[in-house]
C-alpha positions in Angstrom: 0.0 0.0 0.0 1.9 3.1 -1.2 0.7 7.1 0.3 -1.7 8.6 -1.9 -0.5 12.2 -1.2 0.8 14.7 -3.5 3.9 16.0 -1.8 5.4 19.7 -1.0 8.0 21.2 0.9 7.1 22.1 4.5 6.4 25.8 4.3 8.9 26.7 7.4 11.8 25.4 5.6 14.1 28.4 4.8 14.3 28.7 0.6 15.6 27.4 -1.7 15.4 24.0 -0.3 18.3 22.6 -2.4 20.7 24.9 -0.4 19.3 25.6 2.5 18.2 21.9 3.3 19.6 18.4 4.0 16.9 16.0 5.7 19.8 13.5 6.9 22.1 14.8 10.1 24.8 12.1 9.8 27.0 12.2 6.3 27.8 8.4 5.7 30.3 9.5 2.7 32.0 13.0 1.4 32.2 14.1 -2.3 36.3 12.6 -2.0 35.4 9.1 -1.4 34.7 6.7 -3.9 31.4 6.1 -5.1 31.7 2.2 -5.9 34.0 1.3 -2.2 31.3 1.2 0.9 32.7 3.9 3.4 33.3 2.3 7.3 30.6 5.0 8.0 28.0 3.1 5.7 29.2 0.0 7.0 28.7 0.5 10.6 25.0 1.6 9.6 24.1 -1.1 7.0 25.3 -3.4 9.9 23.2 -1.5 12.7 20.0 -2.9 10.2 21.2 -6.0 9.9 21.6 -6.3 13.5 17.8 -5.3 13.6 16.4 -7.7 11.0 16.1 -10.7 13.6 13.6 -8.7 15.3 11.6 -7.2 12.7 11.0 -10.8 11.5 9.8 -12.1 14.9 7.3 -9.0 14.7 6.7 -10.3 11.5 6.1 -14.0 12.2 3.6 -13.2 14.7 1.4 -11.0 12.8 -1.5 -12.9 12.4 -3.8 -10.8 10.0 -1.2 -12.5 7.4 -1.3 -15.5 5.9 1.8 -17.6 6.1 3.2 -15.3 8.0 6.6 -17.2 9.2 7.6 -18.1 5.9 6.9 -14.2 4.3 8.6 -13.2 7.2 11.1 -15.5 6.7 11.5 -13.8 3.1 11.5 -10.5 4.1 14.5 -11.2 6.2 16.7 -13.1 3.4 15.8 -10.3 0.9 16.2 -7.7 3.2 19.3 -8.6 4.2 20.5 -9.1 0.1 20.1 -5.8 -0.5 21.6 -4.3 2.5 24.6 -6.9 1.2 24.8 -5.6 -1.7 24.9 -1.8 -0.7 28.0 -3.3 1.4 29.6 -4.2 -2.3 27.9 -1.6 -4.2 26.9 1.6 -2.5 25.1 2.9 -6.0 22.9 -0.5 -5.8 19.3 0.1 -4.6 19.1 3.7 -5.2 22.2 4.4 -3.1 24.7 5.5 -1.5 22.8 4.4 1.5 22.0 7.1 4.1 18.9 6.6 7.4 16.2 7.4 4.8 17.3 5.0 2.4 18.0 2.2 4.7 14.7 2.7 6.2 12.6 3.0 2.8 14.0 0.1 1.5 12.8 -2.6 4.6 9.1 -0.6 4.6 9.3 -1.6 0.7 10.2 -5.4 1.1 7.7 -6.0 4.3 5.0 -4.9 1.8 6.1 -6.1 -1.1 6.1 -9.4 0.8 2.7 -9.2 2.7 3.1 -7.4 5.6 1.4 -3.6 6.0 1.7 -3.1 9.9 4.0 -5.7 11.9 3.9 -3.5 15.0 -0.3 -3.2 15.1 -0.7 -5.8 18.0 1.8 -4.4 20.4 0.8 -0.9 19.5 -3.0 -1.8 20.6 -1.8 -2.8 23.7 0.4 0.1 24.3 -1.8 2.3 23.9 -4.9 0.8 26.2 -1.8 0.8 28.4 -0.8 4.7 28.6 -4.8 5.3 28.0 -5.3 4.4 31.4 -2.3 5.9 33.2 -3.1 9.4 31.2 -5.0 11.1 34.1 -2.5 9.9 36.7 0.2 11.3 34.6 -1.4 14.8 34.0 -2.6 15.0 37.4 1.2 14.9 38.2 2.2 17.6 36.1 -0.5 19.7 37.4 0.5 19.7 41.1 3.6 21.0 39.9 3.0 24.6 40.9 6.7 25.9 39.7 5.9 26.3 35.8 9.8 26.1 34.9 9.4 23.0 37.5 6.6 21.9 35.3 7.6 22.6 31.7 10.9 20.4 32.7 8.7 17.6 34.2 6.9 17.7 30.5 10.2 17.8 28.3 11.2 14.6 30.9 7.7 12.8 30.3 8.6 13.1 26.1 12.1 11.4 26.8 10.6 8.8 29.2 7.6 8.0 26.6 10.2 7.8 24.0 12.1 4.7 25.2 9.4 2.7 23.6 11.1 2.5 20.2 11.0 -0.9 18.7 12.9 0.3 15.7 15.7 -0.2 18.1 17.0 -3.8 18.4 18.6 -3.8 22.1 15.1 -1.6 23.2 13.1 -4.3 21.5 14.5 -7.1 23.6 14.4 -5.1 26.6 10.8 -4.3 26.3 9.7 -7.7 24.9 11.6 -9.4 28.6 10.4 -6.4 31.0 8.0 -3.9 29.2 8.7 -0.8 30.4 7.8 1.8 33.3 7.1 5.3 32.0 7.3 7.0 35.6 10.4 4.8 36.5 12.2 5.7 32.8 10.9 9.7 33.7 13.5 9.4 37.3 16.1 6.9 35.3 17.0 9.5 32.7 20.4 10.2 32.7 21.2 13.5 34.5 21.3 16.7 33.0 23.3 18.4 31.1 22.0 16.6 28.5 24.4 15.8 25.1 22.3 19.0 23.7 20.7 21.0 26.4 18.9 24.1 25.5 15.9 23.4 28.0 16.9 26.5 30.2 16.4 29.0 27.4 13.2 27.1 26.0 11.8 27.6 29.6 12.7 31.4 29.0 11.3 31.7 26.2 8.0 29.7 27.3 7.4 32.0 30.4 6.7 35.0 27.5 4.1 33.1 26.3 4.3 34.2 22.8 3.7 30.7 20.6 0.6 31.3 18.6 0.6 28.1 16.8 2.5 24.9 17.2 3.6 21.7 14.7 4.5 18.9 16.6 5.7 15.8 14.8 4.9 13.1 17.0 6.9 10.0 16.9 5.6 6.7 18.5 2.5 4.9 19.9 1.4 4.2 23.7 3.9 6.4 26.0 5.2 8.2 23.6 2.4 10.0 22.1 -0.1 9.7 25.3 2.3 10.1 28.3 4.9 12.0 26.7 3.3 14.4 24.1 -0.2 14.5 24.7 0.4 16.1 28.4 2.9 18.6 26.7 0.3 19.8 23.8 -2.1 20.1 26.7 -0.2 22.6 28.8 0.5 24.4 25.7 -3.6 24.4 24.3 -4.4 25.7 28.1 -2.0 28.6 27.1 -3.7 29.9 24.1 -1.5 28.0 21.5 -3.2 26.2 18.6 -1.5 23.0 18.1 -1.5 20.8 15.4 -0.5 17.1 15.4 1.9 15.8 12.3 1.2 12.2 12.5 2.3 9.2 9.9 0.3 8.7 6.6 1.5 4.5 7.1 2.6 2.2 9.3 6.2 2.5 9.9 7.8 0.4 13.1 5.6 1.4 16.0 4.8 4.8 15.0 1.3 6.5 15.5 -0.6 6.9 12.3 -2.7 9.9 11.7 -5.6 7.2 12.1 -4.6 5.6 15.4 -4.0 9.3 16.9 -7.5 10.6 15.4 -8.6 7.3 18.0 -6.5 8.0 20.6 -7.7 11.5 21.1 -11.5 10.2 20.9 -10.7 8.1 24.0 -8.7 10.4 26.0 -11.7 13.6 25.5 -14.6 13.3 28.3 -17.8 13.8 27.3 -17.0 17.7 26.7 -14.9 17.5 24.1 -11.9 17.7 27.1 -8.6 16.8 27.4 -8.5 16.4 31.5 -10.4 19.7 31.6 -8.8 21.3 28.5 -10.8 22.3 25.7 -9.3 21.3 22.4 -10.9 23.1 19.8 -7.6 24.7 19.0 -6.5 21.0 19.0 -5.8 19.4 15.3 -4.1 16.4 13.8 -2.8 16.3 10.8 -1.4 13.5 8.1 2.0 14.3 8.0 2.3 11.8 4.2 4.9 10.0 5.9 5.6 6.2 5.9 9.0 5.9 7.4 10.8 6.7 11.2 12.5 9.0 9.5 11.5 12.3 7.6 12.4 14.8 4.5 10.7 17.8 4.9 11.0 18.4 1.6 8.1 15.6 1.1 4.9 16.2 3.3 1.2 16.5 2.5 -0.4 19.5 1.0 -2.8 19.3 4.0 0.2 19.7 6.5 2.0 22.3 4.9 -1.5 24.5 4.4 -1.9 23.9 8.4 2.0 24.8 9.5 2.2 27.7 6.8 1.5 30.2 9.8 3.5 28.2 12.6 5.3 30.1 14.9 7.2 26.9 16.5 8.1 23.5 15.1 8.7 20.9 17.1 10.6 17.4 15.6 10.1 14.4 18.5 11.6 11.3 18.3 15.1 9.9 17.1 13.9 9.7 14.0 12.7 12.6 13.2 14.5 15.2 15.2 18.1 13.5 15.7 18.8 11.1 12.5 17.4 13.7 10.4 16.4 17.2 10.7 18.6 18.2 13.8 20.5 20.5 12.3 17.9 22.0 10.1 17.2 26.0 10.0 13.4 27.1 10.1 11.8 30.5 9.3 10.7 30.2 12.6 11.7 28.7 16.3 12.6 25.3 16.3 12.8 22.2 19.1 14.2 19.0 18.3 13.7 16.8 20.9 14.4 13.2 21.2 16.5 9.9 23.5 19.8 8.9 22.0 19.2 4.9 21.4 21.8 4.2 18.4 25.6 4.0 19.8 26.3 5.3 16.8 24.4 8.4 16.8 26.1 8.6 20.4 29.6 8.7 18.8 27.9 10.8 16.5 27.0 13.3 19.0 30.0 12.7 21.5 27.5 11.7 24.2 26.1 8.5 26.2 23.6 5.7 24.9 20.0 6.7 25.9 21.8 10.6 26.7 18.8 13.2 25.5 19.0 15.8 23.0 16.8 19.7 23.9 17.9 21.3 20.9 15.7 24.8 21.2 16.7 27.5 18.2 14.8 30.9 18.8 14.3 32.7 15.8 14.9 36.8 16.4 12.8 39.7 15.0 
């Protein structure tokens, strides 16, 4: 099932967008090397998916809304693994050279092409009903928090906690398939701050003015994620005025929300007013970002997205994905927030920071 959208750039991204924009933060190669030679930097990433296909294909095996599933999962790992082979020989194969987007468009294309539209749907369900009915507890939390710097941090530490569950990750997927995973123990486990990029200090500066009219989040994954992590964050800012608008995925990709399964989510979380815990959310609206992968190019997203952040006065990238493998360095016409756990030990070296170390990357745009 391919995206039926017509895509344009995202209306925030400074112009022209050949110049101005690159959606992928790590280089795998420079113009000197060789096009045909595999660079280590390639290398070390083509491995890091190869290392993950075990666990894609026991998602894969289980999905039981597939027929056959084992031995279509058992093909999506051999060809998968071919062509992540053959980028290792040829970097020019497959589209290449390789970088995140690549890598992570070209599994998507051989779990459909072999079957399989949404590997991650059972666990996502139950990840969900499970932050669902921890919501309240968590926002009551937040609101007893009189101090709003006090509070604001509490929020940014709810998004890092939420984002642990990442099954795109292969040592998170183990962990959480053994344990599962506490959201309010992973909020005090963080690791302390300063963070690898730690700009939450002048965010909160900037917060206490109060000035965001409008905000585009781009929300990265299902059950803590979005409900304990985002959701409780969009609230605080809808309570403060800010219209805030919800850039979900067009498609499945790992266990990301889709625009669909966060239309549902809100439906469940709103009381019978139309509420979110005693917030109204008529300023409140999700949109269909036209994505299908973990990762994002700004330079693709849905006509519908870019008519609704054309006016945006903050954008804000969650997620590895989105906000540290690609966009992190990105420039906007207006303020920016990438914010996001650290869960590759390569985007750690990357970085020069610790496994699971957090990235607040806040850029205020003056005038």
């Amino acid at each position: 099932m391919e995206s039926a959208c017509e895509f344009v750039e995202f209306p925030q991204l400074p112009t022209p967008i050949e110049t101005n924009y690159r959606a992928c933060t790590i280089p795998y190669r420079f113009p000197s090397d060789n096009p045909r030679k595999a660079t280590p930097t390639e290398i070390a990433w083509i491995d890091l998916f190869l290392n993950s296909i075990p666990s894609f294909r026991k998602r894969a095996e289980s999905d039981d809304s597939v027929t056959d599933a084992p031995s279509r999962a058992d093909k999506f790992a051999q060809r998968y693994a071919e062509i992540l082979e053959d980028l290792k020989r040829d970097p020019e194969s497959h589209g290449g050279p390789p970088d995140c987007i690549l890598l992570c468009r070209l599994r998507e294309q051989v779990l459909r092409e072999v079957g399989f539209r949404d590997i991650f749907k059972k666990v996502k369900d139950e990840e969900n009903a499970k932050a669902i009915s921890l919501f309240e507890h968590v926002i009551g939390l937040n609101d007893a928090i009189v101090h709003e710097a006090k509070r604001v941090e509490n929020l940014a530490r709810g998004i890092f906690a939420g984002n642990i569950f990442d099954l795109g990750s292969a040592q998170l997927a183990e962990v959480f398939s053994k344990d599962g995973m506490s959201f309010l123990a992973s909020c005090q486990n963080l690791v302390p701050r300063p963070w690898v990029i730690d700009d939450l200090d002048a965010f909160i500066l900037k917060w206490g003015r109060n000035c965001w009219r409008k905000a585009v989040i781009f929300v990265d994954n299902s059950g803590a994620d979005i409900i304990l992590g985002i959701l409780p964050f969009a609230r605080e800012l809808l309570r403060r005025g800010t219209q805030v608008v919800l850039a979900a995925n067009d498609l499945p990709s790992i266990n990301d929300v889709t625009y669909t399964e966060l239309v549902d989510i809100i439906s469940k979380l709103k009381d019978e007013h139309g509420e979110l815990a005693g917030v109204d959310t008529s300023n409140l609206l999700i949109a269909n970002s036209g994505n299908d992968l973990p990762v994002i190019d700004l330079s693709r997203i849905s006509q519908e997205l870019a008519y609704l952040a054309s006016d945006a006065d903050i954008v804000i990238l969650e997620g590895m994905g989105r906000g540290i493998e690609t966009n992190l360095y990105a420039q906007f016409k207006c303020d920016s927030l990438k914010i996001g756990m650290v869960k590759h030990q390569e985007v750690a070296q990357f970085l020069g920071g610790r496994l699971y170390d957090c990235v607040f990357k806040y850029n205020e745009v003056l005038g």
